[in-house]
TORKOL-4160 file (C-alpha; in steps of 0.2 Angstrom, whole numbers, padded with zeros to 4 digits, m for minus):
70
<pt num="1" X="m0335" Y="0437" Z="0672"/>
<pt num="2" X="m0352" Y="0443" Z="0668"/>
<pt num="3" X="m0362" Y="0439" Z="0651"/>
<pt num="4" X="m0365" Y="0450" Z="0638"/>
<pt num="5" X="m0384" Y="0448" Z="0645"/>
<pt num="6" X="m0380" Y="0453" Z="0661"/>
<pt num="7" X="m0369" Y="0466" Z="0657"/>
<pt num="8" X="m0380" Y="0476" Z="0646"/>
<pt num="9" X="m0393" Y="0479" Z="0659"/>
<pt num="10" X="m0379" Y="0486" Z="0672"/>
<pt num="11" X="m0372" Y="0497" Z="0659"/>
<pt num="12" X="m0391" Y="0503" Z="0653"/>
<pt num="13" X="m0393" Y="0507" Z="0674"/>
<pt num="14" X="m0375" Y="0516" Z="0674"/>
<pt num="15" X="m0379" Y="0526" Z="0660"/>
<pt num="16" X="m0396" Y="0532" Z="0664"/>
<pt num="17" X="m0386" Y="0536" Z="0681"/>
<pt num="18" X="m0375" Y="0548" Z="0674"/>
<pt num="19" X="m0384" Y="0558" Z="0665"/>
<pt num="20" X="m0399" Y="0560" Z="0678"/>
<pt num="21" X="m0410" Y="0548" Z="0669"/>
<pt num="22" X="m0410" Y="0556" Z="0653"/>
<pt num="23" X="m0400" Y="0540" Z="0643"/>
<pt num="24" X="m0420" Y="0535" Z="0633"/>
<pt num="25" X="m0413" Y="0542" Z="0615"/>
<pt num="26" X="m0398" Y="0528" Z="0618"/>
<pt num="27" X="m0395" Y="0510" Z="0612"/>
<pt num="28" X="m0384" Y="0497" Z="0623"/>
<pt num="29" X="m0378" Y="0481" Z="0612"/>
<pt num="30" X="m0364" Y="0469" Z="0621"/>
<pt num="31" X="m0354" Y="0457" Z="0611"/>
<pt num="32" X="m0342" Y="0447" Z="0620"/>
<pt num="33" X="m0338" Y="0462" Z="0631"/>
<pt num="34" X="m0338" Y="0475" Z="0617"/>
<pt num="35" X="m0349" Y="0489" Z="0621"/>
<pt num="36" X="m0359" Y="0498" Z="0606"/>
<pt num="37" X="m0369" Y="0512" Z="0609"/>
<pt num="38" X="m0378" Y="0523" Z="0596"/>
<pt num="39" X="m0392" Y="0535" Z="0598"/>
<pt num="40" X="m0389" Y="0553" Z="0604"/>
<pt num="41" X="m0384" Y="0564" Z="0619"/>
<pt num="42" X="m0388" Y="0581" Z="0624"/>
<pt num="43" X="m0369" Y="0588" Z="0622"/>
<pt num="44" X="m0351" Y="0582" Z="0621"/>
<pt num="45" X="m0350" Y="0584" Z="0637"/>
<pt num="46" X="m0363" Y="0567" Z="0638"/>
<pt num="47" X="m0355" Y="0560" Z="0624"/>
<pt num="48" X="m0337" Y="0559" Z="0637"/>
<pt num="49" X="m0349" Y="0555" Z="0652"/>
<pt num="50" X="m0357" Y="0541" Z="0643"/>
<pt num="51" X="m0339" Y="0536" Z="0636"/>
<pt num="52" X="m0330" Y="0537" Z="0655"/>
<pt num="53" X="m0343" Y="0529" Z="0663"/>
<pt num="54" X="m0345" Y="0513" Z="0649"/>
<pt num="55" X="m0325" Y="0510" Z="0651"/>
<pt num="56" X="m0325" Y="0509" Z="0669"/>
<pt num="57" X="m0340" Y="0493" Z="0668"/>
<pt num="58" X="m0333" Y="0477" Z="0673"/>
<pt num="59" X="m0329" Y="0465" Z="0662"/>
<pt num="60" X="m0330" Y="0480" Z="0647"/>
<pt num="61" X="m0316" Y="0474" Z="0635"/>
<pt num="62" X="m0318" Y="0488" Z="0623"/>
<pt num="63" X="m0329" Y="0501" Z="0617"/>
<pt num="64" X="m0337" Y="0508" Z="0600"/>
<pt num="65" X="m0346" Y="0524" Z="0604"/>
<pt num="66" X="m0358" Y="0529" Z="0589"/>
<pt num="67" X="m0369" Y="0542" Z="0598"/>
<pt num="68" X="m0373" Y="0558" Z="0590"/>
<pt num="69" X="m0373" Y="0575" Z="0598"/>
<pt num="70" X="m0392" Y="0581" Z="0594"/>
C-alpha cells in the first residue's frame, strides 16, 4: 500500500487530469489514507468529478470533500 506521501502526489496528478488541468484553487492533504480536499471547483458537476475520481485512488480509505462551488 502506498504512503500518504506518495499518495498525495498521484491524487494532485488525477485531479488536475480530470478537470483538464484546472485543479490550482484545490488543496490535497492525506492521513492515513483519508483524503481532504478543500478549495473550490468551477461547478457541481467538478465537485462529483473530483469526488469520483478521489474514491477510485488506490489505497483511498475514505474521503472528506470540503471544496466550494465558486
Amino acid at each position: 500500500m502506498k504512503s500518504d506521501n506518495d499518495m498525495q502526489p498521484d491524487i494532485r496528478d488525477e485531479l488536475a487530469r480530470v478537470l483538464s488541468g484546472h485543479a490550482e484553487k484545490l488543496d490535497v492533504q492525506v492521513l492515513e489514507g483519508v483524503v481532504t480536499l478543500t478549495g473550490s471547483v468551477d461547478s457541481d458537476l467538478d465537485k462529483w468529478t473530483v469526488e469520483d475520481a478521489v474514491r477510485r485512488m488506490p489505497g483511498v480509505r475514505a474521503l472528506i470533500n470540503e471544496t466550494l462551488v465558486a
